[in-house]
Structure formats: structure tokens, C-alpha cells
C-alpha positions in Angstrom: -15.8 6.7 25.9 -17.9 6.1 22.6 -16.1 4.2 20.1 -16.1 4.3 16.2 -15.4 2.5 13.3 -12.5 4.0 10.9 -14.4 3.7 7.3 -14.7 0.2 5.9 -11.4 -0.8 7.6 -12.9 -2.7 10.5 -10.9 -1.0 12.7 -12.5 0.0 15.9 -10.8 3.0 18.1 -12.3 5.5 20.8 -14.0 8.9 19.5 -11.1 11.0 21.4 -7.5 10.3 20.0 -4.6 11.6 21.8 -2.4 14.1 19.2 1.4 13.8 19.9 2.8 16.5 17.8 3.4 18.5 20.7 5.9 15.3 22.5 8.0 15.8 19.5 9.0 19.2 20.8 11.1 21.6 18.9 10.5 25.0 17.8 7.3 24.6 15.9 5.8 24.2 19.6 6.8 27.3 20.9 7.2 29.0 24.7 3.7 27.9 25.5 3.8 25.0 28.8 7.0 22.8 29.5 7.5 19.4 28.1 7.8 16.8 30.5 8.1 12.9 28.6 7.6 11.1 31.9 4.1 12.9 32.1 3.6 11.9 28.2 4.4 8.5 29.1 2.1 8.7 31.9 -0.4 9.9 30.2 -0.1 7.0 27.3 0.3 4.0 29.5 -3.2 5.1 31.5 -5.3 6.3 28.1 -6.7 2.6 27.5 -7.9 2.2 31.1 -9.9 5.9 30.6 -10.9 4.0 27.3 -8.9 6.0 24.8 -6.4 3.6 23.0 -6.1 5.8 19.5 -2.8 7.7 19.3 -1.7 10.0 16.3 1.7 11.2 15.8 3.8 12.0 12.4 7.3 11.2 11.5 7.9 15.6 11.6 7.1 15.6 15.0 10.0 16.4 16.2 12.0 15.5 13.5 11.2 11.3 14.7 11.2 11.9 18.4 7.7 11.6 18.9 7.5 8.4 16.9 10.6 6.9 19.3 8.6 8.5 22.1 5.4 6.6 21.4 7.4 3.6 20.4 9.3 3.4 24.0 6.4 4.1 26.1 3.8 1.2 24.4 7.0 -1.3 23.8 4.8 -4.4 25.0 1.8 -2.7 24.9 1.2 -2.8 20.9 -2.0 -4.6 20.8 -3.5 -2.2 23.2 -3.4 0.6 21.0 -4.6 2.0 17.3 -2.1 4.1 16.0 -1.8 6.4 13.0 1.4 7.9 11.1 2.2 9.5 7.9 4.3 10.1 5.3 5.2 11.9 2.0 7.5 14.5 4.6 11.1 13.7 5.4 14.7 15.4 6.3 16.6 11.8 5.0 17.7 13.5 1.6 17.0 16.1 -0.3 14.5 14.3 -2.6 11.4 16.2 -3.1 9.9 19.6 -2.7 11.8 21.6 0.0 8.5 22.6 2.6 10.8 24.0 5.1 13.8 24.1 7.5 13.4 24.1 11.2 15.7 22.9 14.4 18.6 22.1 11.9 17.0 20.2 9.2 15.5 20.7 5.9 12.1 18.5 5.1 11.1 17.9 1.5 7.9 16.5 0.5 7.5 13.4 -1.3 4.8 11.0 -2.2 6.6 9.0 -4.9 6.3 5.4 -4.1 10.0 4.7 -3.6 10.2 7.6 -1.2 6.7 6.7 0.8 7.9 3.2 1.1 10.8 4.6 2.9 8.8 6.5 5.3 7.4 3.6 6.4 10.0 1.8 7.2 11.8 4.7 8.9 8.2 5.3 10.8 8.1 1.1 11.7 11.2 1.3 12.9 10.8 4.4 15.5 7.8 3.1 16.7 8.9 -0.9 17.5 6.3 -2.3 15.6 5.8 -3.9 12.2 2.3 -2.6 11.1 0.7 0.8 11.3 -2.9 0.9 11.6 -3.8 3.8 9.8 -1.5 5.8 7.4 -2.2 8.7 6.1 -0.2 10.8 3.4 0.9 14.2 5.2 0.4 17.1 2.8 -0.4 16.4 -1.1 1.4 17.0 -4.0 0.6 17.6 -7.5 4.3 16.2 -8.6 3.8 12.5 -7.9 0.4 11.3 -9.6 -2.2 9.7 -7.0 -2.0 6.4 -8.6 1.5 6.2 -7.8 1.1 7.2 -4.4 -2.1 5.4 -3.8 -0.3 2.2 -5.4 1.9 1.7 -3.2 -0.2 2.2 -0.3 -2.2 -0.2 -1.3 0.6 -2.8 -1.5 1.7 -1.5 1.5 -2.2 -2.5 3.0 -1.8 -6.1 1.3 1.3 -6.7 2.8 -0.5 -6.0 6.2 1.8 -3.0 6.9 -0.9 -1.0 7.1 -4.5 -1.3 7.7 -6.2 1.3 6.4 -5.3 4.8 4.4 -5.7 8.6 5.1 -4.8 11.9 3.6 -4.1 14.8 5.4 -3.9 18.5 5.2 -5.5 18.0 1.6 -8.8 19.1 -0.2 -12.5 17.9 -1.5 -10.4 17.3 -4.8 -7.5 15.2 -3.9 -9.8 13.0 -1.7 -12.0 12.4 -5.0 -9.0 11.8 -6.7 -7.7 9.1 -4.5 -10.8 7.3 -4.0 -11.2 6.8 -7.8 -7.9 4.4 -7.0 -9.0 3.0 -4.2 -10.3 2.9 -0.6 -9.7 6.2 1.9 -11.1 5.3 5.5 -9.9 9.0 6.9 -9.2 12.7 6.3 -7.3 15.1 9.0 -8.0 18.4 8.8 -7.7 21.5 11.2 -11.7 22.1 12.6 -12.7 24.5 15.6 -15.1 26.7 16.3 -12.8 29.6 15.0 -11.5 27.6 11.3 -14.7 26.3 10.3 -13.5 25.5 6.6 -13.8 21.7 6.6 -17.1 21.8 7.9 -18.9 22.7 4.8 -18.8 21.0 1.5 -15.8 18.7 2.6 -17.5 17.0 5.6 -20.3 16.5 3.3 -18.2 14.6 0.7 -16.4 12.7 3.7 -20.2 11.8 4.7 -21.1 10.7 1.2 -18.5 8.3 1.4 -17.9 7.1 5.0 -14.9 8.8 5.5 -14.4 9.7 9.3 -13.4 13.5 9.4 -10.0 13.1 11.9 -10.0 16.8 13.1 -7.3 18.7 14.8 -7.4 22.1 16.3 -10.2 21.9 18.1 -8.9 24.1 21.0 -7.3 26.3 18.4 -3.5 25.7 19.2 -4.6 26.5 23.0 -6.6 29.8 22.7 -10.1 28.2 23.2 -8.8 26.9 26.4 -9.0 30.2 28.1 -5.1 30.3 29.4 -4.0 32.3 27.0 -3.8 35.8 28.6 -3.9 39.7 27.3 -0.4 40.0 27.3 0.5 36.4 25.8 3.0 36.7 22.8 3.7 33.3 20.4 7.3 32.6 20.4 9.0 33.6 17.0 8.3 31.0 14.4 5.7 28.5 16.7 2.5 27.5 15.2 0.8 30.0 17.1 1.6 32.9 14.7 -1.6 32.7 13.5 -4.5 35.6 12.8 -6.3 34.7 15.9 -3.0 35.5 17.9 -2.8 39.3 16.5 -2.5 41.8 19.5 -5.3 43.7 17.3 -7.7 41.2 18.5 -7.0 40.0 21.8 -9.4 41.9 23.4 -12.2 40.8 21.2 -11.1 37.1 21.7 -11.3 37.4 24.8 -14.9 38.9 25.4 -15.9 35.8 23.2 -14.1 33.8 25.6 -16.4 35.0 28.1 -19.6 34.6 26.2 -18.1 31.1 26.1 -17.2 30.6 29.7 -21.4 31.9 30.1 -22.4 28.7 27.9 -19.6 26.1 29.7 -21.2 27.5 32.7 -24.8 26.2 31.8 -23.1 22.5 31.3 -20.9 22.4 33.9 -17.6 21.9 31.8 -14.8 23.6 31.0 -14.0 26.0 27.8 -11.7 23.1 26.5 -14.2 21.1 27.0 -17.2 23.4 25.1 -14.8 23.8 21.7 -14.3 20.1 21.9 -17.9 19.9 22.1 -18.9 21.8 19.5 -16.3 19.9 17.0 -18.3 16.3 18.3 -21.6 18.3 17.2 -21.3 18.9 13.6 -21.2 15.3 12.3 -21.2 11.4 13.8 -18.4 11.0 11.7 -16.2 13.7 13.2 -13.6 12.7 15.8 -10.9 15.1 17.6 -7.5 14.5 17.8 -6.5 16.5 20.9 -3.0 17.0 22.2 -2.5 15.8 25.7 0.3 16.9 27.8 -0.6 16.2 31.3 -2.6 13.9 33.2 -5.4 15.8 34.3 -5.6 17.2 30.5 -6.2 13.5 29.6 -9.3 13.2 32.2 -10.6 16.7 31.3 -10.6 16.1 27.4 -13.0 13.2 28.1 -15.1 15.0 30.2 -15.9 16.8 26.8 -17.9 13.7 24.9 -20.4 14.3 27.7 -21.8 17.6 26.7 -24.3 17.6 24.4 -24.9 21.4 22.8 -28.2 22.0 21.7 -28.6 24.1 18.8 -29.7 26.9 20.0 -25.7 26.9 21.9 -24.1 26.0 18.7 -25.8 28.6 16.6 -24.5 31.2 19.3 -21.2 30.2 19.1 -21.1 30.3 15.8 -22.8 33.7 15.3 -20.0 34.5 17.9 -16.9 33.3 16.1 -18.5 34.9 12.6 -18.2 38.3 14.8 -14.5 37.9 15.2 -13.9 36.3 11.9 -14.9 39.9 10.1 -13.1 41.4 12.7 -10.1 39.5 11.6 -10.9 40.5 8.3 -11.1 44.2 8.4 -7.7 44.3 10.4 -6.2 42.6 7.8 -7.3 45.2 5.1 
């Protein structure tokens, strides 16, 4: 497994990182596959001897569970691991923004310093350690100024509660904004094949700067993956519910699919394995946060830093995508 360095921080971690949002459960995850938490613990106590020790989870996940999750399963094992977190999102209080209510409780979103500082200790607490490696700010908000927020995370960095400082789910703006304050090592944003937004001017500016791009999605919430049938329907209210889920398009999804099984073929890998791929290829400084659930998910997802797309492949994927994008498009008229 090829390894990186997080920005400036010093931080080394392995290119794959292993995305937990799915071990917090809840609704937000949907019908789609069982949860089993012996097979996550499984699958976290063998990642460093496959060479992937760098774990991502939030404090939403499940409302805290995948935090106490993680925390159980490396108790012992700390030093093993790089782990990143966020904050700015909580269901303590009703301080902040209200961003939405699901399972029971209401989250608000807050980056004022009192209320980040908070998060971490909360987050800290869940996971059985007493320093977060990278900590990133969940979604932004224009009602806290950055140099509040950024502030405070820097104290939070001197104190050695943290090593190094994200934002997430944010735009070319508010990263320019915060590195005017200070020092951003990483940005997490969604990036496949499919939504192909980050990958123009932002990755450029994250380049500019020696920012590593953290990218979820790659395997599109599961649809690049192949599994996903004619007849599949999202649960009500699951992350899913997206365009590329409409019944409308199904069919078309699925003869890109198989355009894509065609190129998978010619490597030898699977299709989880190909939209992984193609994520790797747009930039040194992109790595993939993929959500493992099972052991042999684990061995295939590395399988995927061994194919090397030429071009030619990666133009015809995109040119492929593009096709169902204005498909998506015109049904939406």
C-alpha cells in the first residue's frame, strides 16, 4: 500500500483510508447490506497488517456510535492507527443552525469556538484517546467567522489535541479563506467518476497549496460496484436518494456499467476496483476514503491501487459518465 504525507503536518498514513460512516448505522444508511460490528471490528484490527492504518469516522455517524465503535475496537491499539474526526455538527443542544433530524435527534451546526471545543472533547472521549490526528470542520458556516473557528483549532493543534486541520463538505472559497489564518493539510469532498465537481478548479487550488484532496464517494454510495440491480429501490430517506438512483435511469446506468465491466475486464479487477481507480488517477494528491464493511471488501479495495488506467481508459469513462450526466439532465427538465 503506497503511503502519503497529510500536507505539511508530517503525518504519514496509507493512500486507502477505511470510511466508517456506514458502522454508525441508522437510517441515513438505508436497506442496502446488513451491519455486522464484529466483521467492522474484524476488519479494523487486520487493516494495519494489509498496510492501511488511516481510519475516518465523524461524531454524526450514528449519532457517536461509530466514534465508540472505533474507540472499542483499537483500545490498545492507538499508536497503530491515524485517525480523523470532525466537528461543527452536534445533537448536545440546540445551539446552532438546525441541519436536520434523523433517528430521534435534531443536529445543529456550529463552528463557534466554544461549541467546536466541545466536539472535541465529546469526540476524545468516544474514541479512548486524547489526541486526534486530523480534524476537520464538518460542513461550513457563514455564521461563525473563520478566524474564530480556525482559532481555536489552532489552540486546539498547540495543545497537541490535534495534529493537523481539515474542512469538509466546503468550497474553493472557504478553503482560501481559512488558509489566510492558518495551515489546512486536507479537504474531504464527494469525487467519482459520476460527481466529478471537485475535480476541476478545486483540486487545482488543493494542488497549489499541498492540500491532499480526501475523497469520498468513489463507488458512488454503492452503484459503481455493479450490485445494485434493475429493480433496486433506496430506502425512504437513505443517502441513496440521489439522481443517479432515479428509476428513469437505471437502464442507462447500467449499460455504462457494462462498458465498465468491458474496461475492468482488460485489468483484471473488479468494477469497485476501476471507480476507485479512476479517483487514484486524477491527482498524486487525491486519496479515497472507502467504506469497508466486510473482510473481503477490505482485500478487494486494495487490489484497486494496483491498476493503473491509461488515458485513453479514463477519457472513455469519462465521455461515458458525461453521456448519463445529460441524460440526468434532460429527465430532470
Amino acid at each position: 500500500m503506497r503511503r502519503i504525507h497529510i500536507g505539511t503536518s508530517g503525518i504519514e498514513a496509507s493512500a486507502m483510508t477505511i470510511g466508517t460512516w456506514e458502522m454508525g448505522g441508522g437510517t441515513a444508511w438505508g436497506s442496502w447490506g446488513a451491519r455486522d460490528e464484529a466483521e467492522y471490528v474484524k476488519v479494523l484490527h487486520a487493516a494495519p497488517d494489509l498496510g492501511v492504518d488511516f481510519i475516518d469516522t465523524a461524531p454524526v455517524y450514528g449519532t457517536g456510535h461509530s466514534e465508540e465503535l472505533i474507540g472499542k475496537a483499537l483500545a490498545g491499539r492507538r499508536s497503530k492507527y491515524v485517525i480523523s474526526t470532525k466537528c461543527g455538527i452536534h445533537w448536545r443542544d440546540t445551539d446552532g443552525v438546525r441541519e436536520y433530524e434523523r433517528d430521534g435527534k435534531t443536529a445543529y451546526r456550529n463552528l463557534a469556538a466554544y461549541s467546536i471545543r466541545k466536539d472535541l472533547e465529546d469526540s476524545l472521549r468516544r474514541l479512548q484517546t486524547d489526541y486526534v490526528d486530523l480534524y476537520y470542520t464538518h460542513r461550513q458556516s457563514d455564521d461563525t467567522p473563520v478566524e474564530e473557528t480556525m482559532g481555536e483549532l489552532l489552540r486546539m493543534k498547540q495543545e497537541g489535541k490535534i495534529r493537523a486541520i481539515g474542512i469538509s463538505k466546503s468550497k474553493p472559497a472557504h478553503l482560501e479563506a481559512y488558509l489566510r489564518v492558518g495551515r489546512v493539510d486536507a479537504v474531504q469532498e464527494e469525487f467519482n467518476v459520476l460527481d466529478r465537481a471537485f475535480g476541476g478548479g478545486y483540486l487545482d487550488l488543493c494542488s497549489q497549496h499541498g492540500v491532499i484532496a480526501h475523497c469520498y464517494g468513489s463507488l458512488a454510495k454503492g452503484l459503481l460496484t455493479g450490485r445494485i440491480g434493475a429493480d433496486y429501490v433506496p430506502a425512504p430517506g437513505s443517502a441513496q436518494n440521489s439522481v443517479w438512483f432515479r428509476p428513469a435511469l437505471r437502464s442507462d446506468i447500467l449499460a455504462m456499467l457494462d462498458e465498465f465491466r468491458e474496461i475492468a475486464g482488460a485489468y483484471g479487477c473488479s468494477l469497485a476496483n476501476l471507480a476507485t481507480a479512476w479517483v487514484l488517477s486524477r491527482s498524486p494528491l487525491v486519496t479515497p476514503v472507502i467504506g469497508i464493511r466486510r473482510m473481503e471488501s477490505l482485500v478487494d479495495s486494495i487490489k484497486s491501487f494496483d491498476v493503473k488506467l491509461t488515458p485513453d481508459d479514463v477519457s472513455r469513462m469519462d465521455c461515458l459518465a458525461q453521456s448519463l450526466a445529460n441524460k440526468a439532465a434532460a429527465t430532470s427538465v
